[in-house]
KEZA-118291 format. One line per 10 residues: number of its first residue (from 1); for each residue x negated, y, z of C-alpha. Coordinates in steps of 0.05 Angstrom, whole numbers, plus 5000, padded with zeros to 4 digits. Each point is the difference from the previous one (the first is absolute). Layout:
REM residues N
NUM	X,Y,Z; ...
***
This chain:
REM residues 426
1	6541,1131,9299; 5028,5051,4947; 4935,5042,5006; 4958,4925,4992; 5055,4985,4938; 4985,5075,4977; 4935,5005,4998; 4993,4926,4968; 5045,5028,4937; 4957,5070,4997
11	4929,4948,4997; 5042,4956,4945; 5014,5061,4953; 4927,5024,5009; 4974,4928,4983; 5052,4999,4938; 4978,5071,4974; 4926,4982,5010; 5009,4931,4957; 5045,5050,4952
21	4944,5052,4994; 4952,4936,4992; 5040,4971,4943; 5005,5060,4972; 4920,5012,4999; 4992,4935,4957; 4996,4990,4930; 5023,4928,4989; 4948,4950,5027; 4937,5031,4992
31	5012,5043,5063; 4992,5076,5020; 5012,5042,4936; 4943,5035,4985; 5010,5083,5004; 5014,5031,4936; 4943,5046,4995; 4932,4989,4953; 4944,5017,5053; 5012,4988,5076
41	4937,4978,5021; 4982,5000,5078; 4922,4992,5002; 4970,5059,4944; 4947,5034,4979; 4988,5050,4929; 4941,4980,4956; 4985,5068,4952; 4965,4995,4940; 4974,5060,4970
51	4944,5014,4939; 4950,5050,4989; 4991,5044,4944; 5069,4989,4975; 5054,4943,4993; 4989,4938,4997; 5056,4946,4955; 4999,4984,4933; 4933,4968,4996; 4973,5065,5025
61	4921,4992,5026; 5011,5035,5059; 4962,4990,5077; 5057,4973,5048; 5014,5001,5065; 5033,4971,5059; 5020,5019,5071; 5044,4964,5050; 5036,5045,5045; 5051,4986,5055
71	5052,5063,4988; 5014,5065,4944; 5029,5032,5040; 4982,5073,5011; 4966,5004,5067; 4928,4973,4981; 4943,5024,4978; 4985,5009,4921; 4995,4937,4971; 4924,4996,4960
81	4965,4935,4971; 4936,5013,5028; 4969,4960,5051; 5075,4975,4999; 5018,4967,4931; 4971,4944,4963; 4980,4990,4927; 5041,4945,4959; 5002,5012,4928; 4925,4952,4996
91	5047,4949,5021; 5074,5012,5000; 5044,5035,4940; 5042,5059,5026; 5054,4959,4969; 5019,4944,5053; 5051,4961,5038; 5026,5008,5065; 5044,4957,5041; 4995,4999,5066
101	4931,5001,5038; 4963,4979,4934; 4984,5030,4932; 4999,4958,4941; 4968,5012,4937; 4958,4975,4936; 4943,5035,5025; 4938,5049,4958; 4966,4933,4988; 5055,4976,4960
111	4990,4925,5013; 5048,4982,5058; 5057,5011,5044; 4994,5031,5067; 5023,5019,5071; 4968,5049,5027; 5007,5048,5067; 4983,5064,5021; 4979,4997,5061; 4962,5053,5042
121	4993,5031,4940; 4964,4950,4968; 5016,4950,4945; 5014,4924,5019; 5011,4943,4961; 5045,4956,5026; 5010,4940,4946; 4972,5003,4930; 5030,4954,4937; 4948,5000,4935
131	5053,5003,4934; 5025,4928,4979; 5020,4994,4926; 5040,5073,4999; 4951,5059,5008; 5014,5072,5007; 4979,5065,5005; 4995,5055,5050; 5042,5047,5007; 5041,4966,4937
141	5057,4950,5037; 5062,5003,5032; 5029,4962,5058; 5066,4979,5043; 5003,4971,5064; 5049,4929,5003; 4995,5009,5070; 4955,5016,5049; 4945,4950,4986; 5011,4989,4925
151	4973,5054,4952; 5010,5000,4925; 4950,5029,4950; 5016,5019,4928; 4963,5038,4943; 4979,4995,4933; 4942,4956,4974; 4939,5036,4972; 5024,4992,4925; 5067,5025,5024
161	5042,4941,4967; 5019,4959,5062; 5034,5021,5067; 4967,4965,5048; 5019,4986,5071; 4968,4974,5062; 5039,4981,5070; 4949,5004,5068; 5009,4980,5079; 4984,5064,5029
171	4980,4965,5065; 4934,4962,4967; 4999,5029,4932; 5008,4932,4967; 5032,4998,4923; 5071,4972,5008; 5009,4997,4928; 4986,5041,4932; 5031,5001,4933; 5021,5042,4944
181	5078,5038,4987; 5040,4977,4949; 5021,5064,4978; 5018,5038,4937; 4932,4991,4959; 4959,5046,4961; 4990,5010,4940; 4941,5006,4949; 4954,5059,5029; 5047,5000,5054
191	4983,5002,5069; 5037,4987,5077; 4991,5070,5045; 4950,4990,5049; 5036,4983,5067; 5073,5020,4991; 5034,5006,5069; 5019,4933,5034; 5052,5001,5065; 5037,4946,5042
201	5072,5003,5014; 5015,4956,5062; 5066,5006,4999; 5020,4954,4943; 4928,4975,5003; 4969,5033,4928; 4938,5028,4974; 5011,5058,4950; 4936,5010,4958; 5001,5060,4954
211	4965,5016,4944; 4992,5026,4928; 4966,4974,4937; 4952,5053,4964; 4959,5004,4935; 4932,5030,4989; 4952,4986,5054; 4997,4978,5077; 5007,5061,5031; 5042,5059,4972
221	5026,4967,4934; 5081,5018,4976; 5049,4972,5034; 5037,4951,4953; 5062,4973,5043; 5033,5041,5061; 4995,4967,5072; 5010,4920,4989; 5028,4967,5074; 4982,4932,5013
231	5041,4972,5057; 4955,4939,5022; 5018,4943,5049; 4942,5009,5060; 4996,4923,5006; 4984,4973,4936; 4976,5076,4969; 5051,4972,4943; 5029,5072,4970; 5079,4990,5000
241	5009,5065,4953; 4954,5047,4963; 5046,5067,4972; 4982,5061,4977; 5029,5068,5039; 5059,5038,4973; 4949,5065,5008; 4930,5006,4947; 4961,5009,5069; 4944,4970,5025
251	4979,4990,5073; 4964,5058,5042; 4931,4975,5029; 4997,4933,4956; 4931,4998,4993; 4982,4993,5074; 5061,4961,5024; 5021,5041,5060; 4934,4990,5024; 4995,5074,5005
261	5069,5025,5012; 5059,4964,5007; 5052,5007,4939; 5054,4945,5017; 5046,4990,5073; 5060,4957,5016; 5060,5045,5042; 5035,4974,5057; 5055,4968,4948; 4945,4966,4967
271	5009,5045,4930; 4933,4997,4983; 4971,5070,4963; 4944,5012,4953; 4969,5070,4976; 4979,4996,4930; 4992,5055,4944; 5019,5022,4931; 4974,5054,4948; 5045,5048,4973
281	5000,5039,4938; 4937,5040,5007; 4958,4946,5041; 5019,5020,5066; 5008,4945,5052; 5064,4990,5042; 5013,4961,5062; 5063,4955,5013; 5011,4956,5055; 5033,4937,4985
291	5046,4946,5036; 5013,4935,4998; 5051,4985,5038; 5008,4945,5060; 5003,4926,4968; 4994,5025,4931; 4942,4993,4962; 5016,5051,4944; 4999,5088,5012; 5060,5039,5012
301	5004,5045,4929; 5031,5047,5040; 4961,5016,5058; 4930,5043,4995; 4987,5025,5073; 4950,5056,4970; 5028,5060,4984; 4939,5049,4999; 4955,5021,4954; 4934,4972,4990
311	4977,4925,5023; 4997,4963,5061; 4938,4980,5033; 5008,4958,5056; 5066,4984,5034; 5006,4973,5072; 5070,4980,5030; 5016,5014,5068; 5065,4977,5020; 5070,5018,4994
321	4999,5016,4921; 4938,5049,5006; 4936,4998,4958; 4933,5044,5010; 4986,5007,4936; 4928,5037,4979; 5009,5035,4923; 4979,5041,4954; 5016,5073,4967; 4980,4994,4936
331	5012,5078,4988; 4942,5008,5063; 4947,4948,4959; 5000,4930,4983; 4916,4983,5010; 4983,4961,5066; 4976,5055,5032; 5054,5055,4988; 5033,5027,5061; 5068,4978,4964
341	5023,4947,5050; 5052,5009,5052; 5040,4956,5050; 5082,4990,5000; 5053,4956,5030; 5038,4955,4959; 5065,4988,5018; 5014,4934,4960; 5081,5002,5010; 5005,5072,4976
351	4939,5002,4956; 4979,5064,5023; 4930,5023,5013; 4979,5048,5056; 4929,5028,5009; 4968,4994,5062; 4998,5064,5034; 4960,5026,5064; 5022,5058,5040; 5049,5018,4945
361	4957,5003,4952; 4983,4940,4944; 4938,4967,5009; 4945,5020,4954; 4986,4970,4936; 4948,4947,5010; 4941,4966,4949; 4975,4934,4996; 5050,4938,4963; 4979,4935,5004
371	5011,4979,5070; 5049,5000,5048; 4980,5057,5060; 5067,4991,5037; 5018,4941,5053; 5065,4978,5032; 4997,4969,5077; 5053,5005,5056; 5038,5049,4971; 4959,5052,4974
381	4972,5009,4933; 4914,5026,5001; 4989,5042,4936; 4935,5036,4984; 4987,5065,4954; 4943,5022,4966; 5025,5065,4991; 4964,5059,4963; 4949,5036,5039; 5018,4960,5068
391	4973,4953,5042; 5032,4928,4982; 5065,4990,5043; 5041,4949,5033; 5071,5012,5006; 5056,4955,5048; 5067,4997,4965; 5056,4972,5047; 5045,4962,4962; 5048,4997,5055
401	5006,5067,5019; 4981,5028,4926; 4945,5050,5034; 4921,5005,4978; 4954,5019,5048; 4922,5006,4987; 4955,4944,5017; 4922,5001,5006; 4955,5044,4952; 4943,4966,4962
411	4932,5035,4987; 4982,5027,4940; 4963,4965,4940; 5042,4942,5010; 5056,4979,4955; 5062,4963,5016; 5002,4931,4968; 5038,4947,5050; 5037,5004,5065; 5024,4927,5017
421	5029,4981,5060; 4957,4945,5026; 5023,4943,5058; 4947,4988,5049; 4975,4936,5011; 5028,4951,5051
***
């Protein structure tokens, strides 16, 4: 009986600490709390996307390609395009979204939304959506995500003088709804930048739009106020707010919208960071890395998480306050195809920035801008190099352990553009 009366207490206390560890694993009424980490996927593959000639971005006419392989990792063959790859840039713009299984994009035709796959290394189309009242451009728009089935376009119209926004279901492609911002207007001979950077906050459910006003003509033109923040309800697209930053800056990569590299991210305390640039004295540009903090809707003055020299690229954040972060040496070159562009760890909490080194020794200086040749899945981050007088090459950082190892080697004549991190289709 007291072994029965034991072992009855010992299967009580389990039951208790399971329904503790249970309760503890929720997050209110919405169930399992989701892991705090931006890219655990379980079912993978990498789509590459490489040009000839040179790089691609920036409006460049360039011949692009695209080849869907299942690992980087160092024990394959060399990766090469022929026989292998597939030619997009007759149909899709280098300059795309991803989300999930699917790319979306205003595609080279520039009449219509689309969903497209790559499959077998060839290009599907999976819905289609001809442009209602709002049109845009290729290449020239910016976008958020409202959740996993609702995507937001915004850009500038073609006379640059409205901001204009569309909202689509990603499932069928269908127009939601489409309107213009009410935000700051221009004045005469004034014009809105092209995209400006739009992200979604989903923790006190807000769009942040950013963008600048300019004077002299559509593309290039002087800047004529710093970085403006619209805060914008996602429901009615109503802007709540519309203030200019404490910093004369202006966003990095607002012409393309993070449709090449990816210039905003949200930390696991839901600050939410933007890299945007200034000119000093002589011209030169400057990088900062700005916050605004968890359920505010204005920047810290006090924070800028870029201390380096130079500007960033492309920043990617992978968990526990780190960023990959692709940028720029401005003493090594500042044209496209410079070898002047490295890779470094950003440590958001102590603002410090830490190159990327292999075998002890720094990775080398890389060319090619525009686009975002790094990736972040399960843990590790997937960077490529074009270094000087070498083969293009993949390297596997391990943000958990802090170690790079080397990943697969590409064949010469090809040119890193994309890696993206693609789900495969259910």
């Amino acid at each position: 009986m007291k072994k029965f009366k034991f072992l009855l207490s010992a299967a009580m206390m389990l039951i208790g600490a399971l329904a503790m560890t249970s309760c503890d694993k929720k997050d209110g009424p919405d169930g399992p709390e989701k892991p705090n980490d931006p890219g655990i996927i379980q079912d993978y593959h990498f789509d590459l996307w490489v040009a000839l000639d040179r790089h691609g971005g920036m409006g460049r006419d360039v011949q692009t390609l695209v080849r869907s392989v299942s690992s980087l990792e160092a024990d394959q063959p060399e990766i090469t395009f022929k026989g292998e790859g597939t030619e997009v840039n007759s149909v899709l713009s280098l300059e795309t979204i991803l989300q999930g299984a699917y790319y979306y994009q205003v595609p080279v035709s520039g009449d219509r939304f689309a969903k497209y796959t790559i499959t077998d290394n060839k290009i599907e189309v999976v819905k289609e959506r001809r442009f209602q009242t709002n049109t845009y451009a290729t290449r020239k728009y910016t976008h958020a995500w409202i959740n996993d089935n609702t995507l937001v376009i915004v850009a500038s119209n073609g006379d640059g003088d409205k901001i204009l926004w569309t909202k689509l279901n990603a499932d069928d492609m269908t127009i939601i709804s489409e309107g213009t911002l009410d935000v700051k207007k221009t004045g005469e001979g004034e014009l809105y930048t092209t995209s400006g950077i739009l992200t979604y906050r989903a923790s006190d459910n807000k769009l942040f739009y950013f963008y600048y006003i300019k004077q002299g003509k559509a593309f290039g033109g002087e800047r004529v106020t710093p970085m403006m923040t619209a805060v914008i309800n996602p429901a009615t697209m109503a802007v709540e707010s519309d203030t200019p930053c404490f910093l004369d800056c202006e966003m990095v990569g607002t012409a393309y919208g993070e449709l090449l590299q990816t210039t905003t991210f949200i930390d696991g305390n839901n600050n939410l960071y933007i890299a945007c640039v200034t000119d000093d004295a002589e011209g030169k540009e400057h990088s900062h890395l700005l916050k605004i903090p968890a359920n505010s809707t204005e920047f810290d003055r006090d924070y800028d998480g870029f201390t380096a020299g130079g500007k960033l690229i492309s920043v990617m954040y992978v968990g526990n306050n780190k960023v990959v972060a692709y940028a720029r040496d401005d003493e090594k070159g500042v044209k496209i195809d410079d070898f002047s562009h490295y890779y470094t760890v950003l440590d958001v909490v102590s603002k410090t920035s830490t190159p990327i080194t292999y075998n002890g020794q720094r990775l080398a200086f890389s060319s090619g801008r525009f686009s975002s040749r790094m990736a972040y899945v399960n843990h590790k981050a997937y960077i490529g190099v074009d270094a000087e007088n070498a083969k293009p090459q993949i390297y596997i950082y391990d943000v958990t352990s802090g170690q790079t190892s080397l990943g697969a080697t590409m064949a010469s004549g090809y040119y890193f553009e994309q890696i993206r991190v693609v789900e495969d289709l259910k």
